[in-house]
C-alpha positions as CSV (number, residue, x, y, z in Angstrom):
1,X,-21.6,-12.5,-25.5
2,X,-18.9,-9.5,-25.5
3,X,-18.2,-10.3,-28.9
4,X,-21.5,-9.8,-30.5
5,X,-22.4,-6.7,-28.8
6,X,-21.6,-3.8,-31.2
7,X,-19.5,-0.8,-29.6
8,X,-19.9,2.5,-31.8
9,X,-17.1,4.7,-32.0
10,X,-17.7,7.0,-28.8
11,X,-17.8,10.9,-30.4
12,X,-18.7,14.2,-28.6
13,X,-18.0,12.9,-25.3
14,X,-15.2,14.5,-23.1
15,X,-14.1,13.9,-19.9
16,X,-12.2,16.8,-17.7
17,X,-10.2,17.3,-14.6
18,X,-10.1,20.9,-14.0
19,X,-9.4,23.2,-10.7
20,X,-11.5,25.5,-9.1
21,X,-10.7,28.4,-7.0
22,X,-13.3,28.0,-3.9
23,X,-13.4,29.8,-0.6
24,X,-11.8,26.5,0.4
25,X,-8.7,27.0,-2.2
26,X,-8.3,24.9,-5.2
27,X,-10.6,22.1,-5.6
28,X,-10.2,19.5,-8.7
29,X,-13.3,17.6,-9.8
30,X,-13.3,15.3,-12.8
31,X,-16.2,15.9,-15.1
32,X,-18.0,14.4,-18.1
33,X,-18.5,16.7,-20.9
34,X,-21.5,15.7,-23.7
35,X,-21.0,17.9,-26.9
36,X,-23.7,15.3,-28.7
37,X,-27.6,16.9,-29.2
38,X,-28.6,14.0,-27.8
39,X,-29.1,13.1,-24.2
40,X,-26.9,10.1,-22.6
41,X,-28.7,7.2,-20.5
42,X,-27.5,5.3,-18.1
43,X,-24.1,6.9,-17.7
44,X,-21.6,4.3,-15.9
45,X,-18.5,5.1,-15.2
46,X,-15.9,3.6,-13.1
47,X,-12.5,5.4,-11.8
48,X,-9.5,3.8,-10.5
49,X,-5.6,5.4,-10.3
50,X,-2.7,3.0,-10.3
51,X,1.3,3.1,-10.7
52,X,4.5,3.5,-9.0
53,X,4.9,6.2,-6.1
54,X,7.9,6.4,-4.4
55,X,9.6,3.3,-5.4
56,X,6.3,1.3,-4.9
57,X,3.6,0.2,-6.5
58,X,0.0,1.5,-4.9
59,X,-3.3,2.1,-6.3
60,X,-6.5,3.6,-5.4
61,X,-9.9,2.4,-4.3
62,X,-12.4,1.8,-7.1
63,X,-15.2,4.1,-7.5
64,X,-18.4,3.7,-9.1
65,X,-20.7,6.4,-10.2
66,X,-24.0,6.0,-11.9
67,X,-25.5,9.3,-13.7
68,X,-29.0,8.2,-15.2
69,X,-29.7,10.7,-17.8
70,X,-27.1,13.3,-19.0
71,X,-28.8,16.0,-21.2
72,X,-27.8,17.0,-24.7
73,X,-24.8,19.5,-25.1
74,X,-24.3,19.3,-21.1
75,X,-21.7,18.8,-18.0
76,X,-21.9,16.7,-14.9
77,X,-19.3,16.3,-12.3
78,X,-18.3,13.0,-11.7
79,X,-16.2,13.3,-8.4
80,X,-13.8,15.5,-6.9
81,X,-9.9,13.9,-7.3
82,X,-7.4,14.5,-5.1
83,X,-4.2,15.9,-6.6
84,X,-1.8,13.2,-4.9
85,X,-3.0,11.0,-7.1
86,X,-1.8,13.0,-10.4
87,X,1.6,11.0,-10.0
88,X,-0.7,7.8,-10.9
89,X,-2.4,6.5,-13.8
90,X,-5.9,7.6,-13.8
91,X,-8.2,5.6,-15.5
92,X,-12.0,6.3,-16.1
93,X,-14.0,3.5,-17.9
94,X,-17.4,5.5,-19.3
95,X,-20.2,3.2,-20.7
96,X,-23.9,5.1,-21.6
97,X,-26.3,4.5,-24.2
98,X,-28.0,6.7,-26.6
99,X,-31.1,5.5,-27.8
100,X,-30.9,1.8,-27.6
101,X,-26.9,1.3,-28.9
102,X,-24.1,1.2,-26.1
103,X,-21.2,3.2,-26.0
104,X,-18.2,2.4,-24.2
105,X,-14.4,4.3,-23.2
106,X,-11.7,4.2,-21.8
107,X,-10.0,7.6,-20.1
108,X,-6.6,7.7,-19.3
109,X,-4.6,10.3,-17.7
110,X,-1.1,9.7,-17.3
111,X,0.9,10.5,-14.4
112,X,2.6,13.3,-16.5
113,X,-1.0,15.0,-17.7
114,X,-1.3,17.6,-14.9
115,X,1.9,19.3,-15.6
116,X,1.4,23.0,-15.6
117,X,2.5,23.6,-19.1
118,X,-0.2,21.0,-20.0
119,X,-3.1,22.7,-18.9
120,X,-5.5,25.0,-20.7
121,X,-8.7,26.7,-20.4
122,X,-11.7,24.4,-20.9
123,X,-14.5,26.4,-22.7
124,X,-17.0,24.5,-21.6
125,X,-16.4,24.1,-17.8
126,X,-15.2,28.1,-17.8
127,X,-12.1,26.3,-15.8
128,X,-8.6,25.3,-16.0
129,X,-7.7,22.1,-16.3
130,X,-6.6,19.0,-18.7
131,X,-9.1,17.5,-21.3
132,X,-9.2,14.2,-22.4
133,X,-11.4,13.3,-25.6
């Protein structure tokens, strides 16, 4: 059961929605940042936005996204993210293991997190965005 599984607090693990200037014109991905010296396994995470948007509520398709093995100290991009959805609740739900114990998370960006003034370079991505630890 739930219960009996232990859940570690998650550390060195951040996740990241950040822009990037393309040929294209700015692109947003959401990435998954590991700071540990250990490599992740079986990286699950699941991504959903939600909330009110003009006057009604909506919310987004849920997406799934597997990433087996996630190295020590290293980055993976999870998806890109449109930004209509920044006036939603963004959740991300990240579950991985290290070593034989499970880790679980839960992300949320608010629909006020990508305000400009919010925003700040991401040393590890080398991008603009917002980071959520």
């Amino acid at each position: 059961m739930k219960k009996d599984i232990d859940f570690s607090p998650v550390t060195g693990v951040k996740l990241a929605i950040a822009k990037e200037e393309t040929k294209n014109g700015t692109e947003w991905g959401v990435y998954i940042i590991n700071l540990n010296l250990i490599e992740l396994n079986t990286v699950m995470i699941t991504s959903k936005g939600y909330g009110e948007l003009d006057g009604e509520m909506r919310k987004t398709s849920t997406l799934r996204h597997m990433i087996q093995e996630l190295g020590a100290q290293s980055i993976a991009k999870i998806e890109p993210i449109d930004p209509a959805v920044f006036a939603l609740t963004n959740e991300f739900w990240v579950s991985y293991y290290i070593l034989d114990q499970i880790f679980d998370k839960k992300f949320i960006f608010t629909s006020g997190s990508f305000d400009p003034s919010l925003q700040q370079m991401i040393p590890e991505l080398g991008l603009e965005g917002v980071l959520h630890s």
